[in-house]
N, CA and C of each residue as an Amber inpcrd file, in Angstrom:
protein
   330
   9.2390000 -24.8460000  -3.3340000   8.5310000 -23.6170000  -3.6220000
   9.5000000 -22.4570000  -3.4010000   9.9850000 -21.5270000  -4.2400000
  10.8420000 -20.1880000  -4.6850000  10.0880000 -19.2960000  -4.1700000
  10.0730000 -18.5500000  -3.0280000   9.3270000 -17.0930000  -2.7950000
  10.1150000 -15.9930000  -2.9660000   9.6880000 -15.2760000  -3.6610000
  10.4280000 -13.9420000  -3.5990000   9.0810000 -12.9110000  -2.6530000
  10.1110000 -12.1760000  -1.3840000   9.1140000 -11.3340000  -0.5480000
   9.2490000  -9.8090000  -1.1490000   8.5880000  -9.4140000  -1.1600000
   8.7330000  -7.5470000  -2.2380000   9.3150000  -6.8690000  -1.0830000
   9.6040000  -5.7580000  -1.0740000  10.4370000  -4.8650000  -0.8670000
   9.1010000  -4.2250000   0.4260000   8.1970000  -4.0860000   0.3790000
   7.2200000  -3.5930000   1.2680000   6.8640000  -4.8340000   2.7500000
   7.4940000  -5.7770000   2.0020000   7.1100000  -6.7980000   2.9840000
   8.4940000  -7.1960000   3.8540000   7.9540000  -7.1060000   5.4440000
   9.4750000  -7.3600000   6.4210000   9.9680000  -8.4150000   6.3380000
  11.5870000  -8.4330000   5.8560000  12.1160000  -9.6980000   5.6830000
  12.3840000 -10.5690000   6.8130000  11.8140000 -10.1380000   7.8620000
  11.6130000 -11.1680000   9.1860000  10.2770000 -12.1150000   9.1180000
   9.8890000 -11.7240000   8.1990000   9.0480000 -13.2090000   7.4310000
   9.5120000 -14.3630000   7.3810000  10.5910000 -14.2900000   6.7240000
  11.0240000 -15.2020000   6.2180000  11.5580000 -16.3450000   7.5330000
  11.6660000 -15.8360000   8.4660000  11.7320000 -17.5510000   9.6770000
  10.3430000 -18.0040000   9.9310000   9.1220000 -17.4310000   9.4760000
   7.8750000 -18.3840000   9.8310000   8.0580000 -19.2470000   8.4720000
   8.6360000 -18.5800000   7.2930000   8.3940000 -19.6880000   6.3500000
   9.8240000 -20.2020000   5.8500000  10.4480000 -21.1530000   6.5650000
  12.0520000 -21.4140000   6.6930000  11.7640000 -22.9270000   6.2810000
  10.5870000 -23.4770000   5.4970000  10.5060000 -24.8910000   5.2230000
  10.8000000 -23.9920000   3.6870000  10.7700000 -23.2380000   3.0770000
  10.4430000 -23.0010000   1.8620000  11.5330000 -21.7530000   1.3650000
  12.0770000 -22.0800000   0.2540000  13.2470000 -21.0250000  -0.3390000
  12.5090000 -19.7590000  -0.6500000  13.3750000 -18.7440000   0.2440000
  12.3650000 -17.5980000   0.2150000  13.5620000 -16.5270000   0.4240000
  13.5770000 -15.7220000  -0.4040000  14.4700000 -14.6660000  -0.6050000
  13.6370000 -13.2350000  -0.7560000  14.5630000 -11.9860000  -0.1360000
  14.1860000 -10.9250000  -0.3660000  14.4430000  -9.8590000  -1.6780000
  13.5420000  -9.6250000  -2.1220000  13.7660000  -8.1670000  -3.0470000
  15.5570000  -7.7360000  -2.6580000  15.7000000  -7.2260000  -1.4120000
  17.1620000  -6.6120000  -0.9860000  17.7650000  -7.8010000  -1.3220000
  17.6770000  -8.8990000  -1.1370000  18.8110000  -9.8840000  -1.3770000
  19.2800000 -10.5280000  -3.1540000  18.2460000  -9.9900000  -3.2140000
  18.3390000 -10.4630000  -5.4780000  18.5900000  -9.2010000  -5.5410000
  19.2290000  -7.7450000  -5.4700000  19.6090000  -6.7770000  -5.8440000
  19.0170000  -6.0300000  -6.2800000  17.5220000  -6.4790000  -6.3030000
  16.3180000  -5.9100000  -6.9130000  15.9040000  -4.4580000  -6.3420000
  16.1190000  -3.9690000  -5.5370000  15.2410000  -2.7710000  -4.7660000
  15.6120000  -1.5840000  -5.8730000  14.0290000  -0.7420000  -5.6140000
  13.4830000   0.0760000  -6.0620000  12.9110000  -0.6910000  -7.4960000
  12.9690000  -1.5840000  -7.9630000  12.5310000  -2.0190000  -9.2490000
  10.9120000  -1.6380000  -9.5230000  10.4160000  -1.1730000 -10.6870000
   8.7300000  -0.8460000 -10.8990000   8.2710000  -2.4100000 -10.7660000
   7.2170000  -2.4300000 -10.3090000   6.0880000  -3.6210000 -10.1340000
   6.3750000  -4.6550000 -11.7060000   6.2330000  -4.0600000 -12.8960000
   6.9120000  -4.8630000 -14.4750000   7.7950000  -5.0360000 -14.0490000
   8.7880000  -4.7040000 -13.8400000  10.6690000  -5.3020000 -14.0500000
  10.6390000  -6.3680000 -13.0780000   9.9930000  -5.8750000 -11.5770000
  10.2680000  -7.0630000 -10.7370000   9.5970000  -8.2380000 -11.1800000
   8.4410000  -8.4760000 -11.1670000   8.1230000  -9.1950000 -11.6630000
   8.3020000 -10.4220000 -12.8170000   8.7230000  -9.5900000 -14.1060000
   9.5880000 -10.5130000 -14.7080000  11.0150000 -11.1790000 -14.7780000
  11.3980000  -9.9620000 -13.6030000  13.0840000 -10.9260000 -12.9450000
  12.6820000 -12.0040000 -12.3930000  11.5030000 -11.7560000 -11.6920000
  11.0010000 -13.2040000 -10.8020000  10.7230000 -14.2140000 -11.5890000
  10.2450000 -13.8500000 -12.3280000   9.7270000 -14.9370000 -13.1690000
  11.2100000 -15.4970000 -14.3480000  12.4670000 -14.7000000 -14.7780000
  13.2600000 -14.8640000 -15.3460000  14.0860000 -16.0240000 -14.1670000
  13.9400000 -15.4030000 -12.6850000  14.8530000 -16.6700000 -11.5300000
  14.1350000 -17.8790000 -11.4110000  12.9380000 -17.5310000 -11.5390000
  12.0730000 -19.3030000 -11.8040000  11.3630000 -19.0900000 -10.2560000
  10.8080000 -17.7340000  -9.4860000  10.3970000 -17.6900000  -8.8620000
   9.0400000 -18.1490000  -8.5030000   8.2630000 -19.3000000  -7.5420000
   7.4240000 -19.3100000  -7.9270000   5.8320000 -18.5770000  -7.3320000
   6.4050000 -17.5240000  -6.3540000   5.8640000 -16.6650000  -5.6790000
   6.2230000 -15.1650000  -5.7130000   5.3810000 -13.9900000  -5.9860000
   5.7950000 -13.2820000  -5.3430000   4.8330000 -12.6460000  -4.2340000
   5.3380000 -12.7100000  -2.8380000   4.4040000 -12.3750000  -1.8370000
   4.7630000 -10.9390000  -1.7280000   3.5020000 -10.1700000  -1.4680000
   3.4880000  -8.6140000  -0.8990000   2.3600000  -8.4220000  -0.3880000
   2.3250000  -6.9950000   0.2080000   1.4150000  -6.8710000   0.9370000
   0.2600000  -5.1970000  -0.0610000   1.3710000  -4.9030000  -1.1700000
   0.8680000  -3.9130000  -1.9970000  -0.2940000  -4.9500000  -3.0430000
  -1.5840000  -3.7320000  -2.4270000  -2.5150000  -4.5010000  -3.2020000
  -2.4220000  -4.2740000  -4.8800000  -2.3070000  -3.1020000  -4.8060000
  -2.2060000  -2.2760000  -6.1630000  -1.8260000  -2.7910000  -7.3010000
  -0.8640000  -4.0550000  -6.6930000  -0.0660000  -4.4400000  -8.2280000
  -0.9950000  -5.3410000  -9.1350000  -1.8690000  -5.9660000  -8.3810000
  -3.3340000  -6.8520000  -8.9530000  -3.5610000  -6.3030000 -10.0610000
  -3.7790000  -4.8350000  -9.6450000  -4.8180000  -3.8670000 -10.5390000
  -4.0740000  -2.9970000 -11.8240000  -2.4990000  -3.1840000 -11.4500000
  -1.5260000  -2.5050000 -12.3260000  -0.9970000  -3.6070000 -13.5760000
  -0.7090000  -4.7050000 -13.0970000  -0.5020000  -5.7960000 -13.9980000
  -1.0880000  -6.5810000 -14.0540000  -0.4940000  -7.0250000 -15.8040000
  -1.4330000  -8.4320000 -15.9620000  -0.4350000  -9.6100000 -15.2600000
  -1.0400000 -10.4930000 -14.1190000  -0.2370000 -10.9980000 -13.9750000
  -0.3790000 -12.1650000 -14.6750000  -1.1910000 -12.4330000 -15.4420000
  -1.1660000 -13.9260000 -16.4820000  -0.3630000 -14.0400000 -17.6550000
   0.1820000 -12.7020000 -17.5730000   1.7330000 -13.2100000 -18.3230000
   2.6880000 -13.2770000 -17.4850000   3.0080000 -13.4870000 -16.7920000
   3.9760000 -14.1360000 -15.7080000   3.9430000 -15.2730000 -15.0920000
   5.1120000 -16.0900000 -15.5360000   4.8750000 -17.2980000 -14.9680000
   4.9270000 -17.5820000 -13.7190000   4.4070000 -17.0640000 -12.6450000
   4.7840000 -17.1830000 -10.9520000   3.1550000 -16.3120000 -10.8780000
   2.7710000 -16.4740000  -9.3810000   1.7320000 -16.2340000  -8.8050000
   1.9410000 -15.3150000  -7.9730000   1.0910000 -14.4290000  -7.7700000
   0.9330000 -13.3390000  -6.9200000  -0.0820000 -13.6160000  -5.4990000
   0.7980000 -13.5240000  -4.5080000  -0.0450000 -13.7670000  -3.4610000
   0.0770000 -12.3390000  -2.4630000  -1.0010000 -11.4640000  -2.2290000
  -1.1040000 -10.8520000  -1.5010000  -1.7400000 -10.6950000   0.2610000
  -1.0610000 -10.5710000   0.6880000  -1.1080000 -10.5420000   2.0470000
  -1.9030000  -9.0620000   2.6960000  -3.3510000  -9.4750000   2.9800000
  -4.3150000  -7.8970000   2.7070000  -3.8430000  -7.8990000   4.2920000
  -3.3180000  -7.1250000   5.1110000  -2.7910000  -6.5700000   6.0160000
  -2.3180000  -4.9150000   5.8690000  -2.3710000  -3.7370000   6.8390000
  -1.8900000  -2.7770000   6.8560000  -0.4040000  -2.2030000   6.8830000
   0.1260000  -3.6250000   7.9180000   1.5540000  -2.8420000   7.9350000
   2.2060000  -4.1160000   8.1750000   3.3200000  -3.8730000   7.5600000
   4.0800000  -5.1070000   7.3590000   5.6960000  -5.2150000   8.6160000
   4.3470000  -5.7940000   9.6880000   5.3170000  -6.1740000  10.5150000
   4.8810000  -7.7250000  10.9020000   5.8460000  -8.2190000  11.8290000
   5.1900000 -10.3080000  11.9730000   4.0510000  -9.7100000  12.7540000
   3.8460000  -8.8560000  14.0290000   2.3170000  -8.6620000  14.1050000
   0.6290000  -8.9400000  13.7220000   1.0770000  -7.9460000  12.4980000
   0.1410000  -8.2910000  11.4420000   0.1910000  -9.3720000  10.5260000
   1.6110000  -9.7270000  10.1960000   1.5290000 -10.9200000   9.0270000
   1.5350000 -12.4610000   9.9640000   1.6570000 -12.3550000  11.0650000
   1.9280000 -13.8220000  11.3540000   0.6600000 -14.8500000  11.3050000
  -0.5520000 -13.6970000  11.8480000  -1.3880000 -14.6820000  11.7600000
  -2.2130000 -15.1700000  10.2000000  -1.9340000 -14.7160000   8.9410000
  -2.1030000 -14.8670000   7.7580000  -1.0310000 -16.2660000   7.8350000
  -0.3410000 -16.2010000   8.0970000   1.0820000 -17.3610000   7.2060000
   0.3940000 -18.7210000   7.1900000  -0.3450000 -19.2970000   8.0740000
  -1.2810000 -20.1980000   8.4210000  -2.1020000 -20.7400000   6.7150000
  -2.4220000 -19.4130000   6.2860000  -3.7180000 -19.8490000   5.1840000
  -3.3330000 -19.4610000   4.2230000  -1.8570000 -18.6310000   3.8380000
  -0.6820000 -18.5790000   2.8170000  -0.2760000 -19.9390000   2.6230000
   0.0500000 -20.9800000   3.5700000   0.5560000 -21.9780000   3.2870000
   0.0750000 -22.6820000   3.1760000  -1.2660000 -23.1540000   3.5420000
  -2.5630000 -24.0800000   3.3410000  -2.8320000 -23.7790000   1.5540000
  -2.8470000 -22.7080000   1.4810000  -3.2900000 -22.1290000   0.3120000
  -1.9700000 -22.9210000  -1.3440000  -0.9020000 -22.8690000  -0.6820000
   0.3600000 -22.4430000  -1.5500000   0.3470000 -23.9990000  -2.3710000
  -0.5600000 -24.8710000  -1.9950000  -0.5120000 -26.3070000  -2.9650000
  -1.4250000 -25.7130000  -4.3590000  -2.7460000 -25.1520000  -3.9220000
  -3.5470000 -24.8360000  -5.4390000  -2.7890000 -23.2050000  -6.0140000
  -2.2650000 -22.8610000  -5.4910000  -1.9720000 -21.7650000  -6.5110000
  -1.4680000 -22.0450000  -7.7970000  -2.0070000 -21.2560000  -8.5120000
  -1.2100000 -21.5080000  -9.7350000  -0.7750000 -20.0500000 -10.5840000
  -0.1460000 -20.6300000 -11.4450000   0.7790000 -19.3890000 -11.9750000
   0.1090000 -18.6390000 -12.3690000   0.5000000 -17.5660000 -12.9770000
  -0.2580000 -16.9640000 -13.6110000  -1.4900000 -16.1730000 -12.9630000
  -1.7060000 -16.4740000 -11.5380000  -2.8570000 -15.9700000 -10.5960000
  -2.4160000 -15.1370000  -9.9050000  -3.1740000 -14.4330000  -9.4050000
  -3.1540000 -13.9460000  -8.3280000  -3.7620000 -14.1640000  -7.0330000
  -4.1080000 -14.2180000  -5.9030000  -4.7520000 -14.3990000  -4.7370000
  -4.2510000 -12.7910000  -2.8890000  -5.5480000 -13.3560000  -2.7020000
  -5.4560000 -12.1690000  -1.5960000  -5.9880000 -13.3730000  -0.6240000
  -4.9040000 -13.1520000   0.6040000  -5.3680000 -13.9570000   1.8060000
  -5.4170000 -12.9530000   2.8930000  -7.0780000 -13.3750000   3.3800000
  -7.3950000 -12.2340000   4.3600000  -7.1420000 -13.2400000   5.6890000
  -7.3720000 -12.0820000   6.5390000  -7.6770000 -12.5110000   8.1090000
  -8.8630000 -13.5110000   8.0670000  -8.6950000 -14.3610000   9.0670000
 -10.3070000 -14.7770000   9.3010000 -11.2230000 -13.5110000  10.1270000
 -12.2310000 -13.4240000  10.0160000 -13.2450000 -12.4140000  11.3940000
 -13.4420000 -12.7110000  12.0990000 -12.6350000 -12.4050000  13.2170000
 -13.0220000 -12.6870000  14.8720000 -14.5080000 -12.9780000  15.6230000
């Protein structure tokens, strides 16, 4: 599984999910790219994720022309704080995703 993490999301993510090839926006040369361009670079590297925590892009693109899945991480601020306890049901989750989708993984309610 190929993750690309967006530019809003802390690349200190990436050691909870160190079973899985996961690269940053800063590291593909990508930063500042609009929500379209990134997206279809991702999908041009054969990415098969892109995780963020910007809800907005759901609502800005179609993502069913893109071959990779959008998984959003509904959290406020993108530190391991807030994201660690999501990674749990990101990865439970990451067998049915499929392309072309999108998904929002919330908190459970206390």
């Amino acid at each position: 599984m190929k993750i690309l993490l967006d530019e809003c999301v802390t690349k200190k993510l990436k050691r909870l999910l160190e079973n899985y090839e996961v690269y940053t926006v800063a590291e593909m040369g990508w930063n500042g790219l609009k929500n379209g361009n990134l997206l279809q670079k991702a999908t041009q590297e054969c990415f098969d994720i892109l995780l963020t925590i910007d809800k907005s892009i759901d609502s800005q693109q179609n993502i069913s022309k893109y071959k990779l899945s959008l998984v959003i991480l509904d959290v406020s601020k993108s530190n391991l704080k807030h994201l660690e306890p999501l990674i749990p049901a990101f990865v439970a989750k990451m067998q049915q995703i499929e392309k072309g989708k999108s998904y929002l993984i919330e908190s459970e309610p206390s």
